[in-house]
C-alpha angles and dihedrals in degrees: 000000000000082000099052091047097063097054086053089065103041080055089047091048085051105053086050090055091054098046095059091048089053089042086050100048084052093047091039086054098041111027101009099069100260097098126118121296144204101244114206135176118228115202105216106200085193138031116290108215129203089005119129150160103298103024103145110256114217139211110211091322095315109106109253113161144348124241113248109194141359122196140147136282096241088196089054126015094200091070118076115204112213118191109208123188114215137203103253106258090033099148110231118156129178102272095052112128125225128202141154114258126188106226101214132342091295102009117127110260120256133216100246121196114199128203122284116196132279092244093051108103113250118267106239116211091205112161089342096279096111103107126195112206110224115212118249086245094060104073098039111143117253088219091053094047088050088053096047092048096050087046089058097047086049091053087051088046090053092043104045093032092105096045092051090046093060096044082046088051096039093050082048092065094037091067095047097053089052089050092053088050102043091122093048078046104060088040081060081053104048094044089051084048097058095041090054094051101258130099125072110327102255110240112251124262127267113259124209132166142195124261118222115222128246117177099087121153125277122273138208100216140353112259121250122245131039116267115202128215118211113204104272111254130223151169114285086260092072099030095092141077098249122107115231143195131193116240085180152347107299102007128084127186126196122238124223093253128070145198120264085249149014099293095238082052089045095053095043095051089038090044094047083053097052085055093055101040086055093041101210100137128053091224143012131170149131118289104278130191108266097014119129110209122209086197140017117197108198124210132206117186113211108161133018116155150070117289115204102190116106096357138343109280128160103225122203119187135170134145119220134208123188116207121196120209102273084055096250122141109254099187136326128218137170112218113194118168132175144196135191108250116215098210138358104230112114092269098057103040085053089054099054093038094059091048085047089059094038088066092040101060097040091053082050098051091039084055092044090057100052088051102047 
């Protein structure tokens, strides 16, 4: 009995045996990748270098099939037959393209099939006689391109080498001549700068303003009648606030110092002063809306500032007219004066320039008494 029951169970292992090689063969044909598959033929116009049996054939980028064999077109040597095993459904239509893709920098290529349209008919593999027909672009080789490409580059160096010399050799000295002029170049800078609001805050000018005399001779009596004094006019040159000197004939440079005032606005303050501190007149003023003047004294203003040549000298000139009411001219006069100046920096040509008014404007009120 013991005999008879293991052999029961070597017949029993056996047929087990049998059974899950006939399981496997079934799996391997179905499931494991040996099923059945739509054979096609692909036409290469052009070599079709690094592909092989067994490159990786790709639907639209999804793996779809292997190639299983590559040979020769016997009839014309320039054509190359590839034989590619699809997945069945795979859906390949007339107007698919094929073509050869590296996969990677140094990956084996694979075959690609890309798209067709859905209104294409359906490429039938039929008994393998279906043929796909691959562009003389798709299988270009990836060396030759790289050659092709660096020879071009080398035709645009050639082309374009003399050119690129000369911008080389002009930026070269352009570099040098900003190097010799560094210095010229931060003053640009600082002075931007400063346009543009950055920078050190400069330091503010100097102001300096005129002092109107007051020691004048004793009078009798205050005059009658109310004399006006419009504001002096000038050239452009004195009509500012800056205080100048005259290097020499013909040139004038402004200090870094100014008047209080626009110089016409200055004398005609300073000079309206003079008049009440001597107290000739009963009364003197701007024009005013609505005044009527007995008398208008009018001031031009022809030199105000420090002359160098031949020595420094601070030089004060304007002539004077006196209108009476009717408009007619009284009397003219042209009062100059002038003062040695010790030095020529701003002070002290403020300074000579304030005694040289204050002659001035008591020789002209002096002048404007004796007239009216």
């Amino acid at each position: 009995m013991e005999t008879r029951a293991r052999y029961a169970l070597i017949g029993l292992f056996t047929l087990g045996v049998v059974l899950a090689a006939f399981a496997f063969a079934y799996w391997l044909r179905s499931a494991g990748g040996f099923g059945e598959r739509a054979v096609y033929r692909v036409r290469f116009e052009s070599p079709v270098t690094g592909l092989q049996p067994g490159s990786t054939v790709l639907f639209n980028g999804i793996p779809a099939g292997v190639v299983t064999e590559l040979e020769l077109d016997r009839n014309d040597p320039r054509q190359v037959m590839a034989t590619i095993a699809l997945d069945q459904g795979t859906p390949v239509r007339a107007d698919t393209r094929v073509g050869v893709e590296a996969q990677g920098l140094m990956g084996a290529p694979s075959l690609t099939l890309e798209g067709g349209t859905a209104a294409s008919p359906p490429l039938s593999s039929g008994d393998g006689t279906a043929i796909l027909v691959a562009d003389l672009a798709a299988t270009q080789d990836l060396s030759q391109a790289a050659r092709e490409a660096l020879q071009r580059f080398d035709r645009l160096m050639a082309e374009t080498a003399e050119p690129l010399r000369d911008t080389i050799s002009n930026l070269s000295t352009f570099s040098g001549a900003l190097a010799r002029n560094s210095d010229r170049l931060d003053g640009i800078l600082e002075a931007l700068e400063r346009l543009g609001g950055g920078g050190p805050a400069k330091a503010p000018a100097p102001t300096y303003d005129l002092t109107a005399p007051r020691e004048f001779p004793p009078h009798d009596k205050t005059m009658g009648g109310q004399l006006v004094i419009p504001e002096p006019t000038a050239l452009v040159l004195f009509d500012t606030q800056k205080i100048l000197i005259r290097p020499r004939a013909g040139e004038s440079v402004a200090l870094d110092a100014q008047w209080s005032d626009s110089l016409p606005k200055l004398l005609q303050a300073k000079i309206i002063q003079s008049f009440e501190n001597a107290d000739y007149v009963q009364t003197v003023a701007r024009p005013i809306d609505g005044l009527a003047a007995d008398y208008q004294l009018v001031i031009d203003i022809r030199s105000f500032q420090v002359s160098l040549t031949p020595e420094p000298r601070a030089e004060v000139e304007f002539t004077a007219k006196i209108l009476g009411g009717d408009g007619r001219i009284v009397g003219a006069r042209i009062l100059q004066e002038g003062v040695p100046v010790r030095a020529t920096d701003a002070a002290a040509a403020a300074v000579g320039l304030d005694e040289a008014f204050g002659k001035a404007a008591t020789e002209l009120v002096l002048w404007v008494s004796t007239l009216i």
